[in-house]
Structures are given as structure tokens and as C-alpha cells.
C-alpha positions, 0 to 999 in steps of 0.5 A: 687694328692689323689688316686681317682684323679690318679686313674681317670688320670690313665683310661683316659690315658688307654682309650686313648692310647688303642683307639689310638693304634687299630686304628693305626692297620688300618691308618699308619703314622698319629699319631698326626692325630688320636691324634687329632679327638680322642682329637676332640670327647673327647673335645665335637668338631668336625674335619675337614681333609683337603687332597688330595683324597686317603690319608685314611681320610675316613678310618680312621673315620669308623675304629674309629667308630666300635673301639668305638662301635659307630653308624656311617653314610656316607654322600657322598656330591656332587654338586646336594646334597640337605639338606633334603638329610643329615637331613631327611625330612616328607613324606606322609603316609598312616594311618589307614582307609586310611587316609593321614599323615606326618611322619618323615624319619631321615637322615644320620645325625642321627648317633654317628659318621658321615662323611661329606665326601668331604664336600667343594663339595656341595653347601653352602646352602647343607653345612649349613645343618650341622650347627644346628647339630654341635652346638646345637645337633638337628635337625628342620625339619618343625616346629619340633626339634629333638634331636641326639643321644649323643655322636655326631661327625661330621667328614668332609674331604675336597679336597683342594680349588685348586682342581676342583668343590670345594666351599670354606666352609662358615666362620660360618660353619669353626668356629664350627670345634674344630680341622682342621688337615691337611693329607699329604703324608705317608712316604714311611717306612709307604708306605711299612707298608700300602703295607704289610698289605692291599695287602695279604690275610687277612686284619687287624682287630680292636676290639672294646674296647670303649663304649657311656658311657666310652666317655661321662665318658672321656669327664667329666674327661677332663672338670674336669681339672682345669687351672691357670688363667695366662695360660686361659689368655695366651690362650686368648692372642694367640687367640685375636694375630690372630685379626689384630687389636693392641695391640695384633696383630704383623706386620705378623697379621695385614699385612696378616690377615682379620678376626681373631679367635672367643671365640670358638678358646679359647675355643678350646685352652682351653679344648685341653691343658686340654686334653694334659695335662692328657696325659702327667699325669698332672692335670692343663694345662701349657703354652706348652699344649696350644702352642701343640694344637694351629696349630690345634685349630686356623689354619682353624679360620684365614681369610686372606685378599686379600694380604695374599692370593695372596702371598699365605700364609699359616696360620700356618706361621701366627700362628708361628709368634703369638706363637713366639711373645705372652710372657708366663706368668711371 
């Protein structure tokens, strides 16, 4: 690697590991969890954290936005939540000479960093809302388009289905998360970590040690990774072995699984292993930084069929079994 080269690793990694490491001052025992949404913003994506209540998932968004000196906004979706309600909608005003006009009242949406908290709780025409904004960075309202702020993130956390007045997310909608990362109980050395800071007089704090122009400058480093065309096509490989279909399809996938992964799921393999990559101060993507990624990229793109969930299966043991059976590269 020439010196400009290791130099541009050597910030990325810097960055990283210093927004990791004050966040981690507030959210205790999620390591690979915090990993995972910076990995999301770097990667121009967006998470989903699927939890029960009270696990930190909203915590962990708004400490992140005030370490990156970002612009962040709270949405708190419930069953009467309508769209207009995230995106803004026109309102009439008055004008000069007592004159009537229409003039637009951004929503929440409008923001760097925003919280779709308990997303699956609101109806899927409320959910839809976010659509246009995960994907094209804009907002239509009427017969207008505007356009967010960069960089846009859209952080949701969602209850699990079992639990009371929850709608399951629209396949169209899951498809545009880059990462969903599940939040399971904190251990209870981190239970004793969390008690020792939040129950005394002070409280920790984080600095802000990240800015809008340092990301956008992180997510072109990561672009700028380049990877071997057998490991693009060990990524494509995983990706079309979560399809039910042969040749790549094993027993589990086509016994199990309705729907399969999209290119977005490649795409997620991809820029994920590029980003795992820099992190382990490499400059080309290995067949081990797409299987680090691979639960979180894939794991919200499978869609089982009637008999995967009556047995109630678990997705991730889909995608053990596509991992164990897709060859690397010779």
C-alpha cells in the first residue's frame, strides 16, 4: 500500500474506533451492536433493532447523534400515527394584504439522524411513509419534491411480532434496511456496569468528535475499496442460496423459504465486507469479511413460507446452513 493509501486506512480506522469507543461510554455490552449502525451510516444504509422494550435501542441512536454532532429527530409511531405526521404536510397561511397561501411544515423527517421508535406499531400505510426517504432521500408532498439533509439515517427498532398491536413490516420496506441487528439481553457483568453508572449522581457523558464532512469523507474511503471478482461472486452466490430455487438453493432453503434476498442483499455483502475490511487494515475485501456481515445483511431479506413459520424457524439458522454450503472461491 503507498503511504496516502495507509494514511486514508489509518483515519478511517481512528474515526471509527473513537465514535465506537464514546458511544460505548452510554450503551454497555452491544459491541457488535454499536459496530453494526456506525457500519450502517458509513455504508449509505439504514438498521433495524428488533428487541424487547428497555434494552437501550433508543438510547443508543441519540447518543450517537450528539457524538457525531448530528441533527437528530424522534418519531414515536403508534396505531393513530398518520403519514403526514412523519413528512410534513402544506398549511394554509396568511400572506400579505390578507391573502391565503399554502406553505410547507417540514416533519420529523427531516433530520440527519432519525428514530423510527417501535416502528412495526403503526399501520403499514404510516410505515410507507418512510419509503421514499430510505431510498431516494426526498420528500413529495403534493405535487413537490424535496430533498434531506446529507447524511441521512434512518434508525428503527421494532418490538417482536409476538408482543401485542404490532404489524409486521412491509417486505418492500425490510428490503431497504442495510442491517437488522437483534438486541438481546446484557449479561449481568454489564448489568452491574449499566447499574454503577446510571444510578449515582452524575451520569456519563460523550464528546462530540465527528462531523457531516468527516462521514461523507469516511463513506467515500469505503466506496474506494476495491474487491476481487471471486469474492463479488461468492457474495452473489450467498445471496442467490437464500432463494428457494436450484442450483443454489440446499434442502434447508427450499423446505423453509418463501422469498429470497434482492441485489440490495449483495449490495449489503458487499460494502459491509469493504467496511470490515479497513477495519482489520486491509484494502480488499476477503471471503470472511462477507460471512462477518452476512447474519446482519440477510437476516431481515429471507421470507419463510407457511411451514418455516409454523416450526418457527429462525432465519439465522437459514443462513448458517447457506454459509456452511456455499464453496469460497478456488
Amino acid at each position: 500500500m503507498s503511504t496516502a493509501i495507509d494514511q486514508q486506512v489509518e483515519t478511517f480506522q481512528n474515526q471509527f474506533k473513537a465514535v465506537r469507543d464514546e458511544v460505548s461510554k452510554m450503551i454497555v455490552g452491544y459491541g457488535e451492536i454499536i459496530d453494526g449502525v456506525i457500519m450502517s451510516l458509513l455504508a449509505h444504509g439504514h438498521v433495524l433493532l428488533e428487541g424487547v422494550p428497555g434494552l437501550g435501542k433508543t438510547k443508543l441512536v441519540s447518543t450517537l447523534s450528539d457524538v457525531m454532532h448530528l441533527k437528530f429527530s424522534r418519531i414515536q409511531f403508534t396505531p393513530d400515527l398518520m403519514p403526514a405526521d412523519i413528512t410534513g404536510t402544506n398549511v394554509v397561511q396568511e400572506g400579505t394584504a390578507g391573502s391565503k397561501v399554502l406553505q410547507f411544515q417540514p416533519g420529523p423527517i427531516f433530520a440527519n439522524i432519525v428514530l423510527a421508535d417501535e416502528v412495526n406499531r403503526a399501520t403499514p400505510k404510516t410505515q410507507s411513509a418512510l419509503l421514499e426517504a430510505m431510498e431516494e432521500t426526498t420528500v413529495t408532498v403534493g405535487k413537490k419534491t424535496y430533498k434531506l439533509d446529507t447524511p441521512f439515517f434512518v434508525l428503527a427498532t421494532q418490538n417482536p411480532l409476538e408482543m401485542e398491536g404490532t404489524y409486521p413490516l412491509p417486505e418492500a420496506q425490510l428490503d431497504r434496511f442495510f442491517m437488522k441487528l437483534k438486541v438481546d439481553y446484557p449479561t449481568v457483568e454489564s448489568l452491574h456496569t449499566i447499574m454503577n453508572r446510571t444510578t449515582r449522581l452524575e451520569e456519563p457523558k460523550v464528546d462530540r468528535i465527528a462531523d457531516k464532512e468527516q462521514i461523507l469523507e469516511m463513506r467515500k474511503t469505503v466506496r474506494a475499496v476495491p474487491i476481487a471478482r471471486p469474492v463479488q461472486d461468492y457474495a452473489i452466490r450467498i445471496m442467490l442460496g437464500t432463494h428457494p430455487r436450484p442450483p443454489h438453493a440446499n434442502a434447508t432453503t427450499m423446505r423453509y423459504v418463501r422469498y429470497g434476498a434482492s441485489p440490495r442483499g449483495a449490495q449489503a455483502l458487499v460494502v459491509g465486507g469493504k467496511i470490515r475490511a479497513l477495519l482489520n487494515n486491509r484494502v480488499h475485501v476477503s471471503c470472511e469479511d462477507i460471512r462477518s456481515v452476512a447474519f446482519g445483511a440477510l437476516r431481515h431479506r429471507v421470507l419463510l413460507n407457511f411451514e418455516g413459520e409454523a416450526e418457527r424457524i429462525d432465519t439465522d439458522t437459514i443462513l448458517k446452513s447457506i454459509l456452511e454450503s456455499t464453496p469460497e472461491p478456488s
